[in-house]
C-alpha positions as CSV (number, residue, x, y, z in Angstrom):
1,X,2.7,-17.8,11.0
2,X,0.9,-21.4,11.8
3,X,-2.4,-22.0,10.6
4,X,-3.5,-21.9,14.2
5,X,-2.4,-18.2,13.9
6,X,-3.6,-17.2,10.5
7,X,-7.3,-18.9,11.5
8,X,-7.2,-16.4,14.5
9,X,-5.6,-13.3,12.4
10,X,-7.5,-10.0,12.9
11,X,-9.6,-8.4,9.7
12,X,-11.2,-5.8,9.0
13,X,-15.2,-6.6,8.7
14,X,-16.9,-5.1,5.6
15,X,-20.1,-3.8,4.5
16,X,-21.2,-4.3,1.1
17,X,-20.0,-1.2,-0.3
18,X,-16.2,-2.1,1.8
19,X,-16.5,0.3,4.4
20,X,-15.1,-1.2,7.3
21,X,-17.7,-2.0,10.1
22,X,-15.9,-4.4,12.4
23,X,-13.4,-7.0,13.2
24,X,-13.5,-10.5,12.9
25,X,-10.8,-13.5,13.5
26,X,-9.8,-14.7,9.9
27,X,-11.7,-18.0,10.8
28,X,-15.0,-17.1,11.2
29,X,-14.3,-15.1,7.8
30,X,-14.1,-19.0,5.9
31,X,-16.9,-20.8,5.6
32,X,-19.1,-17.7,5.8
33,X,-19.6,-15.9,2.8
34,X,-21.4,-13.7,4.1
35,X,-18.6,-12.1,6.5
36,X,-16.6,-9.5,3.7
37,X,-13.1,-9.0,4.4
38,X,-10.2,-7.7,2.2
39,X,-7.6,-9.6,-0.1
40,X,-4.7,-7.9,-2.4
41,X,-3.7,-9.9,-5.6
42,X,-0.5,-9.1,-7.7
43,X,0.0,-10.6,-10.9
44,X,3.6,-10.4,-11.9
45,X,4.4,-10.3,-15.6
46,X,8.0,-10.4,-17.1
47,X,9.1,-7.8,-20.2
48,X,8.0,-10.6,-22.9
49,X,4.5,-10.3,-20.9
50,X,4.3,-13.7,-19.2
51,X,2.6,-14.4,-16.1
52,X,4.5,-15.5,-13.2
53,X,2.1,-18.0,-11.1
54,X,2.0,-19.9,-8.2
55,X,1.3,-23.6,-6.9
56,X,-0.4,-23.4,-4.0
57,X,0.6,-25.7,-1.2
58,X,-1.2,-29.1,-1.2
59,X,-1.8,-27.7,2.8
60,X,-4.0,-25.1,1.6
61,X,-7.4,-25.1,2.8
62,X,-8.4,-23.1,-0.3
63,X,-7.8,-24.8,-3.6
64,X,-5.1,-26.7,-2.8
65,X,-2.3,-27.3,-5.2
66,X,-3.6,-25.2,-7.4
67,X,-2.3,-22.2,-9.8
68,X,-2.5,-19.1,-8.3
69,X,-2.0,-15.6,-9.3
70,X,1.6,-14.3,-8.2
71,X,0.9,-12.9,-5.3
72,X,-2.0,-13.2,-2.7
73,X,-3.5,-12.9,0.9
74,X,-5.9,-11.0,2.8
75,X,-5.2,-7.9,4.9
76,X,-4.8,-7.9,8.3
77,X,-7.0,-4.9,10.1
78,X,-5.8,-1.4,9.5
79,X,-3.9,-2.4,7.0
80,X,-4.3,-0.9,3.5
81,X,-4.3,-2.5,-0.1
82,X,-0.6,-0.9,-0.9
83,X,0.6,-1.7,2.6
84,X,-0.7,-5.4,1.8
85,X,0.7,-6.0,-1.3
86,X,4.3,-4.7,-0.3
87,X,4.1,-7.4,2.9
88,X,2.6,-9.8,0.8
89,X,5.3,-9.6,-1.9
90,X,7.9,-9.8,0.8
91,X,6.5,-13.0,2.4
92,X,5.4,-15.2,-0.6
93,X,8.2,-14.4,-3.7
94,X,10.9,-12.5,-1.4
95,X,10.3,-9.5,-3.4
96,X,10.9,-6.2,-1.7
97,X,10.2,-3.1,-2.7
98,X,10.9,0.5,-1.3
99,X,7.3,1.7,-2.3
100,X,4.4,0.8,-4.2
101,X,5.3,3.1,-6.9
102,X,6.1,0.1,-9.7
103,X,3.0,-1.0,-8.7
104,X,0.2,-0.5,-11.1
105,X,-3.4,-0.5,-9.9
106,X,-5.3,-3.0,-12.3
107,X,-9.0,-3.2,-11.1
108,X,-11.0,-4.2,-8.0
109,X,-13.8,-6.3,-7.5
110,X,-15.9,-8.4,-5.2
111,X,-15.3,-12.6,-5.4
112,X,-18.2,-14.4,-4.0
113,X,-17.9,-18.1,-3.7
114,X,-19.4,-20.6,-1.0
115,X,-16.2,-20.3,1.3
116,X,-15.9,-16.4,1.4
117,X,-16.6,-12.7,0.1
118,X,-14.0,-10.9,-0.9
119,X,-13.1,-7.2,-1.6
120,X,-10.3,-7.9,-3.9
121,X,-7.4,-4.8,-5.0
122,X,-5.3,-6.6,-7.8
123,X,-1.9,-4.5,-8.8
124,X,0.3,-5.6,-12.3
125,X,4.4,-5.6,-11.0
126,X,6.8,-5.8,-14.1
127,X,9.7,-8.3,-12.4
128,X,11.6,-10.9,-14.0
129,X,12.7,-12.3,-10.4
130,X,14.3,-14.1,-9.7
131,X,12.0,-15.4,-6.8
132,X,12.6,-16.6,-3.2
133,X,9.2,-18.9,-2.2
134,X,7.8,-18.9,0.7
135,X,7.2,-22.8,1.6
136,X,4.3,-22.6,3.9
137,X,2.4,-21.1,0.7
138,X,4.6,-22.1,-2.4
139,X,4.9,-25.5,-3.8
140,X,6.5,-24.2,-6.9
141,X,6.3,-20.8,-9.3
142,X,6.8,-20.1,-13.1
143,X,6.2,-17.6,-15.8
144,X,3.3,-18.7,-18.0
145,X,2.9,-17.3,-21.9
146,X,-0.5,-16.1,-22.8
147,X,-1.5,-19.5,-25.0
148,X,-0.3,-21.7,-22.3
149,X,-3.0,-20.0,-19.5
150,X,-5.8,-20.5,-22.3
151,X,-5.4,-23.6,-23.1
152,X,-5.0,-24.7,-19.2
153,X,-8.5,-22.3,-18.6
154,X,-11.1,-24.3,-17.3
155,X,-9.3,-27.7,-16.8
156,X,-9.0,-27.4,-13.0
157,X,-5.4,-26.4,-12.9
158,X,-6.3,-22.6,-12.7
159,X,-7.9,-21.3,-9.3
160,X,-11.3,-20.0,-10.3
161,X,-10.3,-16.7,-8.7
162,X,-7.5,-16.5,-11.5
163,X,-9.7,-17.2,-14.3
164,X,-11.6,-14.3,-13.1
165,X,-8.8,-12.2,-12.9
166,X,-7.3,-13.4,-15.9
167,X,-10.5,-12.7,-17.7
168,X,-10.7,-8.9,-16.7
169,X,-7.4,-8.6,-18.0
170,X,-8.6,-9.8,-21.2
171,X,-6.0,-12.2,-21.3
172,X,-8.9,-15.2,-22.1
């Protein structure tokens, strides 16, 4: 999908308990944070509990170049978090999976920040790859240990949004 297409991408418009009251084009979405939409995160983690990240694309309009957690995007309307995070898998690590059942739900919560608002699902999948990027969203990918994401925490090499997420999985 260009970034023509993606700014023009259907979701579905939330209210501020997520109940969907609308549509809106993906681009009028950025920029005003005001205009809730949905987002799925996966964080994959190998059996020796490392965190498999990734380096945003320098093309990014959103904290470019960047480490990310494994797996993100926003849902297209209709779609639901499972549904999302399946099709997301597929697309950015080449990961498919017959079901969401190695899936594990890890929490959910809203992420504000000036650019958007977010109603964010993020699921834990056990994987040790290997991994297929996608390079329109990928610069590169690799597991991280536990003591190499804290001492990289709040040097600007972490997306905020992955601090947060990191932090409500007590890994910091």
């Amino acid at each position: 999908m260009t970034q023509i297409d993606k700014e023009n991408e259907i979701l579905d418009l939330l209210d501020e308990q997520g109940a969907v009251i609308g549509t809106i084009k993906r681009g009028e979405c950025h920029g005003d944070p005001d205009k809730r939409h949905r987002a799925v995160h996966i964080l994959v983690c190998n059996a020796k509990g490392e965190y498999y990240l990734q380096k945003r694309t320098a093309s990014k309009k959103i904290q470019p170049g960047k480490w990310d957690s494994s797996v993100g995007g926003h849902l297209p309307s209709g779609e639901d978090y499972e549904q999302g995070a399946l099709r997301e898998l597929a697309e950015e690590l080449g990961v498919s999976l017959p079901d969401a059942s190695r899936l594990e739900h890890a929490h959910d919560y809203i992420w504000r920040s000036s650019v958007e608002t977010e109603h964010v699902r993020t699921y834990l999948l056990e994987d040790e790859g290997p991994f297929r990027h996608d390079p329109n969203e990928i610069d590169d990918g690799k597991f991280w240990t536990v003591e190499e994401l804290r001492a990289a925490r709040g040097e600007g090499i972490l997306t905020p949004n992955l601090e947060e997420e990191l932090r409500k999985l007590r890994v910091f």
